[in-house]
Structures are given as C-alpha cells and as structure tokens.
Backbone as JSON Lines, residues from 0, in Angstrom:
{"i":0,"aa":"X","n":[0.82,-1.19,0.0],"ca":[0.0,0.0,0.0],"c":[0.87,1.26,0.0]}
{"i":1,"aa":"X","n":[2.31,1.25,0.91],"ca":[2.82,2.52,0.69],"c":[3.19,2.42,-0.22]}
{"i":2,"aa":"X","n":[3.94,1.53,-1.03],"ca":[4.55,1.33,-2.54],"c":[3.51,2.46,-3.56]}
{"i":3,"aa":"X","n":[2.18,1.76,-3.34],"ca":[1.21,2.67,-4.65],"c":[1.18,4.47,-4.12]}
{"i":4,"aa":"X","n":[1.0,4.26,-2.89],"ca":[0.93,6.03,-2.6],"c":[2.46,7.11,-2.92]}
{"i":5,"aa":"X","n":[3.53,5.95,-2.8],"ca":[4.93,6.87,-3.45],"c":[4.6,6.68,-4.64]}
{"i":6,"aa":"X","n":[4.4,5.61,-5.53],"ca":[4.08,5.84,-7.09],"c":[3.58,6.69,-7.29]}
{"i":7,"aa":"X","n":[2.29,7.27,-6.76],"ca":[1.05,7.93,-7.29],"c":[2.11,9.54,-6.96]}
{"i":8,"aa":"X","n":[2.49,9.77,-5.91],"ca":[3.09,11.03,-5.05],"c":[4.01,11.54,-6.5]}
{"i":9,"aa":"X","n":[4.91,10.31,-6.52],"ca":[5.72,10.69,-7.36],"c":[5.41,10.73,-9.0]}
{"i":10,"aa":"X","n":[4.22,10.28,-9.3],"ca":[3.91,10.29,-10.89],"c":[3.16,12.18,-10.44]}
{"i":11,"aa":"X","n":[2.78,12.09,-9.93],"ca":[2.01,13.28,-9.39],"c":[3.03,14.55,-9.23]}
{"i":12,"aa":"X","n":[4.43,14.72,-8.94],"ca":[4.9,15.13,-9.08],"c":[6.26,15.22,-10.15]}
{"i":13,"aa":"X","n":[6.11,14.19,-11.02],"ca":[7.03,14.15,-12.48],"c":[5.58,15.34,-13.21]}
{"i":14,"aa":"X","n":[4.3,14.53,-13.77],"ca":[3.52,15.41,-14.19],"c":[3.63,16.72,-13.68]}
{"i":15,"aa":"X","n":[3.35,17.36,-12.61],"ca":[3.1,18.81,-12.48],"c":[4.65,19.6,-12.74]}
{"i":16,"aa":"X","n":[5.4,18.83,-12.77],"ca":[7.03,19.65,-13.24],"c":[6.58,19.4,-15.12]}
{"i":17,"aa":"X","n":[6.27,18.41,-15.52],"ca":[6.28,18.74,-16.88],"c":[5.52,19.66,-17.33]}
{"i":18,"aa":"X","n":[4.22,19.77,-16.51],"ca":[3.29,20.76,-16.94],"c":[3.29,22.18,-16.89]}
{"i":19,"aa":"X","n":[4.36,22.2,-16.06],"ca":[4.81,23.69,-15.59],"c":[5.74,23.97,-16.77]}
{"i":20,"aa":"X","n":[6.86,22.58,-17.45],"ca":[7.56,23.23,-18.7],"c":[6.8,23.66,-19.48]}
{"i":21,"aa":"X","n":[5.72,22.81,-20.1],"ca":[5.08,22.97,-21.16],"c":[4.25,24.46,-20.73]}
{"i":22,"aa":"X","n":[4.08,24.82,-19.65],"ca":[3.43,26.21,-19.84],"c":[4.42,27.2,-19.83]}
{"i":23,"aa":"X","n":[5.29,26.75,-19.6],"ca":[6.96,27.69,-19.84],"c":[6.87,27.94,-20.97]}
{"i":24,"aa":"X","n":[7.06,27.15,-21.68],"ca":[7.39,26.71,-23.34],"c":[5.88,27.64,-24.52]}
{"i":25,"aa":"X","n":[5.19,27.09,-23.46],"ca":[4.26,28.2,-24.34],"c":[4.28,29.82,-24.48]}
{"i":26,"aa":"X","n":[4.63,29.75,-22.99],"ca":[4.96,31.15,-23.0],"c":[5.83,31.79,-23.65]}
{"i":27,"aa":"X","n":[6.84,31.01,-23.53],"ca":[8.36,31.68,-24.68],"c":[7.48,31.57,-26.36]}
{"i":28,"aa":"X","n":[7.06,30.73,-26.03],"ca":[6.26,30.65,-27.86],"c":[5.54,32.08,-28.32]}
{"i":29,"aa":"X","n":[4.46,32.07,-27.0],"ca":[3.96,33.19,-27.19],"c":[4.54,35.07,-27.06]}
{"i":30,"aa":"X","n":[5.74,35.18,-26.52],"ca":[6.42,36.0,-26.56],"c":[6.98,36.34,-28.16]}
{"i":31,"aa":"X","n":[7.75,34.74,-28.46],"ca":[8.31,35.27,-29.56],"c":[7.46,35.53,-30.57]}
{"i":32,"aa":"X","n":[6.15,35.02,-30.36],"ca":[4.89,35.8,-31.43],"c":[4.84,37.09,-31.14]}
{"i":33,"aa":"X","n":[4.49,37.5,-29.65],"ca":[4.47,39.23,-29.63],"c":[5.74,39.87,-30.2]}
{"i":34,"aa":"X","n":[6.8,39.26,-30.15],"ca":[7.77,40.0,-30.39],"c":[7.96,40.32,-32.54]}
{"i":35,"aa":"X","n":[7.26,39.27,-33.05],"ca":[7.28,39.11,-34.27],"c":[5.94,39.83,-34.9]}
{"i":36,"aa":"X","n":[5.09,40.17,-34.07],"ca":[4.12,40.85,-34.26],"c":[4.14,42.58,-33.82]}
{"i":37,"aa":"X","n":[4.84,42.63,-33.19],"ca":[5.51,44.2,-32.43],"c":[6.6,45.0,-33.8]}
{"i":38,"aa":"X","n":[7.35,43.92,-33.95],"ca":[8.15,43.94,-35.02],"c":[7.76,44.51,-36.67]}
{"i":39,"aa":"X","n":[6.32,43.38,-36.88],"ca":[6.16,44.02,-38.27],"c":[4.87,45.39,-38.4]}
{"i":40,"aa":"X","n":[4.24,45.39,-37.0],"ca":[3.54,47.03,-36.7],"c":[4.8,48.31,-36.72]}
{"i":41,"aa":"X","n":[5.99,47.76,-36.48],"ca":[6.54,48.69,-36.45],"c":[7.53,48.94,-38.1]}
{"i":42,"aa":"X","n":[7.8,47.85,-38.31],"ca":[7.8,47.68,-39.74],"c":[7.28,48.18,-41.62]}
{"i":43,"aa":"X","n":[5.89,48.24,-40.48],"ca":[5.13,48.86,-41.6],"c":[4.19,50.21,-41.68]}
{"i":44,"aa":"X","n":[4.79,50.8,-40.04],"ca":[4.69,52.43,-39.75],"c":[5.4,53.11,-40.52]}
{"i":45,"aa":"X","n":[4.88,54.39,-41.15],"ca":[5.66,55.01,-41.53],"c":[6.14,56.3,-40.03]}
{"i":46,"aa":"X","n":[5.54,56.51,-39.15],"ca":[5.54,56.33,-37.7],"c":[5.12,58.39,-37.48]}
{"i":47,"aa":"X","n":[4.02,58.54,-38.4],"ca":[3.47,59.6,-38.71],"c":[2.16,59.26,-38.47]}
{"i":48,"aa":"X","n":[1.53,58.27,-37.75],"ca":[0.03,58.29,-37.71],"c":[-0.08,57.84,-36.7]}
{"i":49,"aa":"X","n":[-1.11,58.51,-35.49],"ca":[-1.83,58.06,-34.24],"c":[-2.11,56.59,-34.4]}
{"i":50,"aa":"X","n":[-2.81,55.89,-35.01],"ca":[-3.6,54.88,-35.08],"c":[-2.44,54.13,-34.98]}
{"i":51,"aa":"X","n":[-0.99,54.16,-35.6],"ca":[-0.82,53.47,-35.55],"c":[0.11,53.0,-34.13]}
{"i":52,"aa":"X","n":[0.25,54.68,-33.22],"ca":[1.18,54.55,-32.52],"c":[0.11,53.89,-31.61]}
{"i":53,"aa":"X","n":[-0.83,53.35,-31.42],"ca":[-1.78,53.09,-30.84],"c":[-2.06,51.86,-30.68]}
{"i":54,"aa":"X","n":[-1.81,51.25,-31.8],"ca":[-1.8,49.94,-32.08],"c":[-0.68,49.08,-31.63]}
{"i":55,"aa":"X","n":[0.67,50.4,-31.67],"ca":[2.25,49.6,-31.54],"c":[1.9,49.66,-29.67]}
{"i":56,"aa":"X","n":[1.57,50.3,-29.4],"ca":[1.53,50.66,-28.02],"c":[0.69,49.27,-27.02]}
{"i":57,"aa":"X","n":[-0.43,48.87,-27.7],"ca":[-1.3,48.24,-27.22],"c":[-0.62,46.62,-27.63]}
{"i":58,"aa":"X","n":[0.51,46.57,-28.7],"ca":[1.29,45.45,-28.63],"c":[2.06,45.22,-27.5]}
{"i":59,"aa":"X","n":[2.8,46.71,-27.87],"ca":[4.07,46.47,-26.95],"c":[3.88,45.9,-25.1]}
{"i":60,"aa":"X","n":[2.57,47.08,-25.05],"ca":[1.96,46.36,-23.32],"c":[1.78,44.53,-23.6]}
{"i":61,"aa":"X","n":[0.82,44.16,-24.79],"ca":[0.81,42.7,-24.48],"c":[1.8,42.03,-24.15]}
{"i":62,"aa":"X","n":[2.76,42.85,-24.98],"ca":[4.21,41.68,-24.83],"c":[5.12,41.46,-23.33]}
{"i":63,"aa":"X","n":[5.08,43.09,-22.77],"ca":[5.3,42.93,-21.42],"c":[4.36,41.74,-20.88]}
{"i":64,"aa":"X","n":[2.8,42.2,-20.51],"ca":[1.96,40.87,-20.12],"c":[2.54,39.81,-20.12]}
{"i":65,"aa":"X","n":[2.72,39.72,-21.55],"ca":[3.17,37.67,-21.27],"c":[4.78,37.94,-20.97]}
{"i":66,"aa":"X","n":[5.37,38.61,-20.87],"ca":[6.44,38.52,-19.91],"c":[6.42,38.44,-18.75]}
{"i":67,"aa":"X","n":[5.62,39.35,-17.88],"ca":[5.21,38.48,-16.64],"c":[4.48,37.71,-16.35]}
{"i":68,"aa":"X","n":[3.89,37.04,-17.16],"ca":[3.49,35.87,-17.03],"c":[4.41,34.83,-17.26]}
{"i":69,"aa":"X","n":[5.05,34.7,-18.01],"ca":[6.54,32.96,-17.99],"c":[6.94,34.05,-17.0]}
{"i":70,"aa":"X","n":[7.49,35.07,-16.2],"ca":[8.57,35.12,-15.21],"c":[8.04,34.8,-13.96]}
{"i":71,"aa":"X","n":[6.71,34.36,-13.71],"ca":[5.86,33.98,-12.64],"c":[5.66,32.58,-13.01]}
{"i":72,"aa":"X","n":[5.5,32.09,-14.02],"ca":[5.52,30.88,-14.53],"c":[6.75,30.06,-14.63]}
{"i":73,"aa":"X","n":[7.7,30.64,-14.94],"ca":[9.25,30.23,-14.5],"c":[10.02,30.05,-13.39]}
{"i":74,"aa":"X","n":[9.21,31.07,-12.39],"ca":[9.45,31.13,-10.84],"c":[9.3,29.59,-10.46]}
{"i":75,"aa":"X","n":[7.57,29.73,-11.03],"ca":[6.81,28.38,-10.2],"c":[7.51,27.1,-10.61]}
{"i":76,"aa":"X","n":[7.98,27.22,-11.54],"ca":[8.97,25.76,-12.12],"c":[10.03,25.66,-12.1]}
{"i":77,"aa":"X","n":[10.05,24.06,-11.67],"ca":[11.75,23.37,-11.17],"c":[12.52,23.92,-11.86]}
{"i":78,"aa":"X","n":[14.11,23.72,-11.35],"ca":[14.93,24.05,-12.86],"c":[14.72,22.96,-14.34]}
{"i":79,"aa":"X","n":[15.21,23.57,-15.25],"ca":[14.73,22.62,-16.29],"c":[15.91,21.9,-16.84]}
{"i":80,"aa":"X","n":[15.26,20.92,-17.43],"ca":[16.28,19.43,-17.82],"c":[17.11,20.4,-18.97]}
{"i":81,"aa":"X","n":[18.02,19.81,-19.47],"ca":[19.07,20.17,-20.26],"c":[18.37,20.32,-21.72]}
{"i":82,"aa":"X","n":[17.58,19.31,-21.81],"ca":[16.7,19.01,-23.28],"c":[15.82,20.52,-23.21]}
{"i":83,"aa":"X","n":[15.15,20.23,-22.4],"ca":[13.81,22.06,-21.93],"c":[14.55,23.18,-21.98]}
{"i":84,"aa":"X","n":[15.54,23.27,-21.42],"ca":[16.18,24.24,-21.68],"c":[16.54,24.68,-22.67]}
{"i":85,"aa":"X","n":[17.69,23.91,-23.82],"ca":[18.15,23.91,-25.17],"c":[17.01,24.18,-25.92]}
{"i":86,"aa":"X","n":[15.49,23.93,-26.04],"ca":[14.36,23.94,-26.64],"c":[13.76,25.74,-26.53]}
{"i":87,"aa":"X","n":[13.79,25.87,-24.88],"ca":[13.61,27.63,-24.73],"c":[14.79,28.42,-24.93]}
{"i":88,"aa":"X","n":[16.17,28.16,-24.86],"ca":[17.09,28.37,-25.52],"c":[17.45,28.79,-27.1]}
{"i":89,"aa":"X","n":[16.7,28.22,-27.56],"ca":[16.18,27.71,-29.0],"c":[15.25,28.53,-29.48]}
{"i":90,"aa":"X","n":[14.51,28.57,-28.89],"ca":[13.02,29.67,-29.27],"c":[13.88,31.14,-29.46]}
{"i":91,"aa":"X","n":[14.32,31.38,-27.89],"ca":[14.83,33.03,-27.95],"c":[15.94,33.41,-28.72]}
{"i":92,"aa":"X","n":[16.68,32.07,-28.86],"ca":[17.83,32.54,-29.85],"c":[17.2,32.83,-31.51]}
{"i":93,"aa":"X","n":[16.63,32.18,-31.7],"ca":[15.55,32.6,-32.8],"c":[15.05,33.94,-32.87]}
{"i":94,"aa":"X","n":[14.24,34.28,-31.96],"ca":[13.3,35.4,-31.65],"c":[14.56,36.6,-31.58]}
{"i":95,"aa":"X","n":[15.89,36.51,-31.14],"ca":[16.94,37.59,-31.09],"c":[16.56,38.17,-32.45]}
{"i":96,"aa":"X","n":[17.25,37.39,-33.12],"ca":[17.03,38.43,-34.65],"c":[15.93,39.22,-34.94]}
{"i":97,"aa":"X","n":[14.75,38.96,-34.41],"ca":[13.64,39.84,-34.83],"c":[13.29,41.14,-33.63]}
{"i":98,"aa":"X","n":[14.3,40.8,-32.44],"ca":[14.71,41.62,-31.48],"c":[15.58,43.05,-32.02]}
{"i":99,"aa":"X","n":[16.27,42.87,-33.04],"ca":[16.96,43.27,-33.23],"c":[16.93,44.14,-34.16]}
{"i":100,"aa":"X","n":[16.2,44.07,-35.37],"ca":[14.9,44.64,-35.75],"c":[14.17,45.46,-35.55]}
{"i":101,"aa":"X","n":[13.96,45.16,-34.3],"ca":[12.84,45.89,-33.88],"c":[13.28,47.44,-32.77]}
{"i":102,"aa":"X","n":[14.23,46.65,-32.82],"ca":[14.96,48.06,-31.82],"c":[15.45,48.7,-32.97]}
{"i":103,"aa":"X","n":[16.31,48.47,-33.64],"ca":[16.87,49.48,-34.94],"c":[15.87,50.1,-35.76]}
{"i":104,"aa":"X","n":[14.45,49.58,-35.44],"ca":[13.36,50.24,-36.38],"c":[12.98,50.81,-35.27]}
{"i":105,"aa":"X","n":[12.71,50.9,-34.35],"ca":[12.23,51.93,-33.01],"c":[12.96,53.07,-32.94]}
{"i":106,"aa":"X","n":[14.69,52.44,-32.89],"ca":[15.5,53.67,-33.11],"c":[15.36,54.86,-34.19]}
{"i":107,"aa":"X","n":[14.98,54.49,-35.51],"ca":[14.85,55.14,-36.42],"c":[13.55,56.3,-36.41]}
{"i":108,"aa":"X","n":[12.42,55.4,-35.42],"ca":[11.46,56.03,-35.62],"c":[11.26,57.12,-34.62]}
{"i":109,"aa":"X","n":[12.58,57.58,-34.05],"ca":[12.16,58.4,-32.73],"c":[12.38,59.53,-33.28]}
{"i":110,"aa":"X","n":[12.47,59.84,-34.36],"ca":[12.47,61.22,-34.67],"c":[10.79,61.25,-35.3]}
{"i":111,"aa":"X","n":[10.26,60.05,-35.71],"ca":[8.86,61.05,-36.75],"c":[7.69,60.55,-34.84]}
{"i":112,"aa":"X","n":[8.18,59.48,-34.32],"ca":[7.69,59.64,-32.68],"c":[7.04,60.95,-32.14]}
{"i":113,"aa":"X","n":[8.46,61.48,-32.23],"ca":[8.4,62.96,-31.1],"c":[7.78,63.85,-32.14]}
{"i":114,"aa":"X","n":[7.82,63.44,-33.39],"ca":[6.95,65.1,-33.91],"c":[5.56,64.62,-34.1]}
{"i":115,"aa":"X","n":[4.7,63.43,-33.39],"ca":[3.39,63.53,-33.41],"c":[2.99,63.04,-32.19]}
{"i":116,"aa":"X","n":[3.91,63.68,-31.32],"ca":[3.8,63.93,-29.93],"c":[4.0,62.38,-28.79]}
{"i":117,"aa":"X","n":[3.95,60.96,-29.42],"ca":[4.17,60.1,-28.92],"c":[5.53,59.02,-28.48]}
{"i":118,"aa":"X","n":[6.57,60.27,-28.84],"ca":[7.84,59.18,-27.87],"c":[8.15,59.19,-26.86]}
{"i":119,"aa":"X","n":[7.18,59.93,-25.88],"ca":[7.34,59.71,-24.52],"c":[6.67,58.27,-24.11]}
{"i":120,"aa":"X","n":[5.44,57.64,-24.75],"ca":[4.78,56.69,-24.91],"c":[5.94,55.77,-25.32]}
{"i":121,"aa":"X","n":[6.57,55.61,-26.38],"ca":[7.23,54.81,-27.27],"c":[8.16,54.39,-25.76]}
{"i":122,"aa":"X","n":[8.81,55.46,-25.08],"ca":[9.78,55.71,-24.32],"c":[9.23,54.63,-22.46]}
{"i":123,"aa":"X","n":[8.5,54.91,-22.37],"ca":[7.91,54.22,-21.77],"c":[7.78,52.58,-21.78]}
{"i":124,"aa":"X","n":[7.16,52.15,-23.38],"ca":[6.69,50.83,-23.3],"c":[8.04,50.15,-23.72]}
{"i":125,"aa":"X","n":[9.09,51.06,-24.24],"ca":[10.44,50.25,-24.14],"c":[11.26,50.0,-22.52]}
{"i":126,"aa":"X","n":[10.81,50.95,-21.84],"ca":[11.22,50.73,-20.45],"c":[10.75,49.55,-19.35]}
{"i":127,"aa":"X","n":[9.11,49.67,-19.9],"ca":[8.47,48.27,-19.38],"c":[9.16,47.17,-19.92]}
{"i":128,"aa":"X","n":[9.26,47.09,-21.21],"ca":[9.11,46.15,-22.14],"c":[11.39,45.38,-21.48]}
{"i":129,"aa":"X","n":[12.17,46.54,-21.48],"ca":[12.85,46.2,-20.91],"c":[13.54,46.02,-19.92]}
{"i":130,"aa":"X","n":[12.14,46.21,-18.82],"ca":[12.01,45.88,-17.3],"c":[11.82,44.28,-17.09]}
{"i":131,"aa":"X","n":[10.89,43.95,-17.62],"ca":[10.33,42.88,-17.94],"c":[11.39,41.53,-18.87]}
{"i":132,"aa":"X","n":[12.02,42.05,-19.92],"ca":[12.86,41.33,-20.24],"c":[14.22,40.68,-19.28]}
{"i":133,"aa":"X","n":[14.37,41.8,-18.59],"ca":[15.51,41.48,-17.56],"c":[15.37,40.65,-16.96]}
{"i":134,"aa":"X","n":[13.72,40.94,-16.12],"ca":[13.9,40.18,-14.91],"c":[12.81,38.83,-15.55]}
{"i":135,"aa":"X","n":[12.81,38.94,-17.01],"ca":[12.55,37.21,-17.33],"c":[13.66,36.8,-17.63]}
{"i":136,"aa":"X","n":[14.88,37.27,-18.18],"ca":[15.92,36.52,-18.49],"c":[16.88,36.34,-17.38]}
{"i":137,"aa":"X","n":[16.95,37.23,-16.09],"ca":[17.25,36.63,-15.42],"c":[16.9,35.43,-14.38]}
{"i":138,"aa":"X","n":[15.26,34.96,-14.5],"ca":[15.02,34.31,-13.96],"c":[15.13,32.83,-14.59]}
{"i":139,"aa":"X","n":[14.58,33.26,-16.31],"ca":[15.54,32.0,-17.03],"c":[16.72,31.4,-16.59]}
{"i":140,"aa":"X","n":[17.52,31.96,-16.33],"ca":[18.85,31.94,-16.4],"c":[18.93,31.02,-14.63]}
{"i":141,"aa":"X","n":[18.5,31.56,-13.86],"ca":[18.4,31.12,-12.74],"c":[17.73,29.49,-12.88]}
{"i":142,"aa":"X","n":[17.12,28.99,-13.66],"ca":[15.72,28.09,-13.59],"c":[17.38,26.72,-14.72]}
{"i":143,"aa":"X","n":[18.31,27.93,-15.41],"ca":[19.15,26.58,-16.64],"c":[19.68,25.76,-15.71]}
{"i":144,"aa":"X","n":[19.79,24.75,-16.6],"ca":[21.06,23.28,-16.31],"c":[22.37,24.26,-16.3]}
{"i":145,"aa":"X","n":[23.2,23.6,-15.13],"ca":[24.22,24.0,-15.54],"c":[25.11,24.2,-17.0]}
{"i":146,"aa":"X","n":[24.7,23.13,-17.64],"ca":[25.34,23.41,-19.09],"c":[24.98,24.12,-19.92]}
{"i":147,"aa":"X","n":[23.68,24.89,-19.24],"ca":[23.65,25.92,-20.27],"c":[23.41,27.04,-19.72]}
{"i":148,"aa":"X","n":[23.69,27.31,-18.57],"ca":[23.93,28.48,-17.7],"c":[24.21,29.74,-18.06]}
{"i":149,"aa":"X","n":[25.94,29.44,-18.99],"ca":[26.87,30.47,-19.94],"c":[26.0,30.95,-20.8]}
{"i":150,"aa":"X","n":[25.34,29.91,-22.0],"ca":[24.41,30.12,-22.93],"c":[23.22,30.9,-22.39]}
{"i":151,"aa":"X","n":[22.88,30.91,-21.82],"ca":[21.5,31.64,-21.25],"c":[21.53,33.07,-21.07]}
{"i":152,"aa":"X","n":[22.8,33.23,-20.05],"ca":[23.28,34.6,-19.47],"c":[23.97,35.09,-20.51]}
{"i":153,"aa":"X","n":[24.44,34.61,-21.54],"ca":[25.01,35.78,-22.65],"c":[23.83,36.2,-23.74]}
{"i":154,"aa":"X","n":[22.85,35.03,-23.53],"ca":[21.54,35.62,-24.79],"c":[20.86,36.6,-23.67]}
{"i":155,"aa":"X","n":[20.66,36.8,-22.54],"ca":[20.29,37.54,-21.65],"c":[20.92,38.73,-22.22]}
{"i":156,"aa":"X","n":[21.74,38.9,-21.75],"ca":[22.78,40.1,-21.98],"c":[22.27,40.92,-23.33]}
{"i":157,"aa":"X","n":[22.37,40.01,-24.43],"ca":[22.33,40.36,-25.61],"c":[21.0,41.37,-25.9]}
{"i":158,"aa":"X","n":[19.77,40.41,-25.27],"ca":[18.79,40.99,-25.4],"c":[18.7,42.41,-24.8]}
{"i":159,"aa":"X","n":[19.22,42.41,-23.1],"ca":[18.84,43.44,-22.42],"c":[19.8,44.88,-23.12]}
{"i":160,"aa":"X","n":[21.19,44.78,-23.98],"ca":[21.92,45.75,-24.75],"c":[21.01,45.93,-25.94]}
{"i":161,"aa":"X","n":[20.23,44.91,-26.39],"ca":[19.65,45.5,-27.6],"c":[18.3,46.5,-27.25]}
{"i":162,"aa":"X","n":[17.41,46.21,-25.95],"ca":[16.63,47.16,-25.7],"c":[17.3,48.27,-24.73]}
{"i":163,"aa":"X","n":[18.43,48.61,-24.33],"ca":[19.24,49.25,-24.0],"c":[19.41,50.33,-24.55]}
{"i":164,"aa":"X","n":[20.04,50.38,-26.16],"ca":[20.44,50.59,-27.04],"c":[18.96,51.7,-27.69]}
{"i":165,"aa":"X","n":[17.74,51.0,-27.78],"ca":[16.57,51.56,-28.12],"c":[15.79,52.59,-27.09]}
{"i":166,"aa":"X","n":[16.44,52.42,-25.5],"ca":[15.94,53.49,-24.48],"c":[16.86,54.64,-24.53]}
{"i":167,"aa":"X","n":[18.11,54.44,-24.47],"ca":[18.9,55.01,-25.09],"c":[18.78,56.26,-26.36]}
{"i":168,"aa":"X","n":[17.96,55.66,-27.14],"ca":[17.82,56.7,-28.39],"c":[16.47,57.73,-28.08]}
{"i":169,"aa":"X","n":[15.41,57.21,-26.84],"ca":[14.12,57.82,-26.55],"c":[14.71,58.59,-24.79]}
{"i":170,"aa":"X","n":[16.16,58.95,-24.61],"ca":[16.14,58.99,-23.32],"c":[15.77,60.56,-22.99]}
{"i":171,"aa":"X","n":[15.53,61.43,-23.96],"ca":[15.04,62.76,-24.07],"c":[13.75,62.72,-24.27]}
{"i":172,"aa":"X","n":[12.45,61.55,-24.42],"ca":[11.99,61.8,-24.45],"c":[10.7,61.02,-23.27]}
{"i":173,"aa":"X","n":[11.12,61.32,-22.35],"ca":[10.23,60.64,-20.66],"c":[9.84,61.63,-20.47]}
C-alpha cells in the first residue's frame, strides 16, 4: 500500500514539473509571437500616424503581459532538464534576430515619434518592455542546467543591450 501512494506522489509530481515546462514553453512561444508581431507594426509604420502609434503601443503592453506571465511561470517551475532548456534556448535565440529589428526600427522612428507627440509613450513601453525582459531573463537563467547556464546569461545580456540601445535613443523623451 505505501509502494502505490509513493508511485502515485511521485507520478504526481514528475507530471506537475512537466506541466509547468510545457506552460513555460508556451509562454516563450507566445512572446516570440508578440515579439514578431511588435516587429512588423513597427515595420510597416511610416511612424506619422496616431492609429498606428496606438496599435504599436497596445502590442508592446501585451508583450510585457506575457512577460510576466513565464517570469511567474518560470518562478513556479523546477529548474529545467538540459533538453527544456536547449528547446527555450532555441526559441529566444531565434526570436533575437527579430529583437533586433525591432529596436533598430524603433531607433529610427524616434524622430517622426516625437513630432506627433508620442515618444514619450514609445519611451515608456520600451522601459516596461525592458524591465520585464531582464527580470525574465534573469530568472531563465536562474531556472538553466548547468550546461547551459553560460548560454543563457550571454543571450540575456544580448537581449537586455539591444533594448538598452533603443531606451537610449528615446532617453530625451520621458
């Protein structure tokens, strides 16, 4: 009888650690959608129209959202296996490039921003946006296998210089 109640304890607790990856995993999924969707609103601004700073704005908050959501969701979960990791590893190293993008097109746009009165806005949701990145990549980073510890904390890095780089260009305008 105790035999089945450690089985059950312990199947009971393999499941709720996987389930917590897989809602990890979604989350990074769903980030790198906001982030690919943030990307081509800003893409296809010519960054002279309300509507659209309106639209970039109401992205950019989602994307924070589901950033604190996996960094509360990442909290709640074990560290992850070497495989889970390399997989969310995988996602963001992906999602960098369109990071990257998106700040060099933000950068560009802070001059037609401020002449229709919204880069204090712009200035803002990059500050959330890389409030939020930090303290998800540092909690990533906290949650890796050791073997990918290095790997984690330098795509960290990477990310938090590339929205760095984009507060940086709006810092005249808070």
């Amino acid at each position: 009888m105790k035999f089945s109640a450690t089985l059950v304890a312990v199947s009971a607790l393999v499941a709720s650690v996987a389930a917590d990856y897989t809602t990890v995993n979604a989350d990074i999924n769903t980030i790198s959608s906001d982030i690919t969707k943030l990307n081509s609103a800003l893409q296809s601004t010519s960054g002279t129209s309300y509507q659209d700073a309106i639209a970039i704005d109401k992205l950019a908050r989602q994307l924070v959202s589901d950033e604190n959501k996996a960094t509360s969701d990442v909290k709640a979960t074990a560290s992850f296996t070497t495989s889970q990791g390399q997989t969310i590893l995988n996602t963001l190293n992906s999602a960098y490039t369109t990071v990257t993008a998106t700040t060099k097109r933000l950068i560009a746009l802070e001059p037609k921003f401020k002449s229709i009165g919204v880069a204090s806005i712009a200035h803002y949701d990059i500050s959330l946006i890389a409030n939020a990145t930090k303290t998800l990549g540092a909690t990533l980073v906290s949650k890796a296998p050791t073997t990918l510890k290095s790997s984690a904390s330098a795509l960290s890095s990477k990310y938090n210089a590339a929205l760095t780089s984009a507060l940086a260009a709006y810092a005249n305008d808070n």
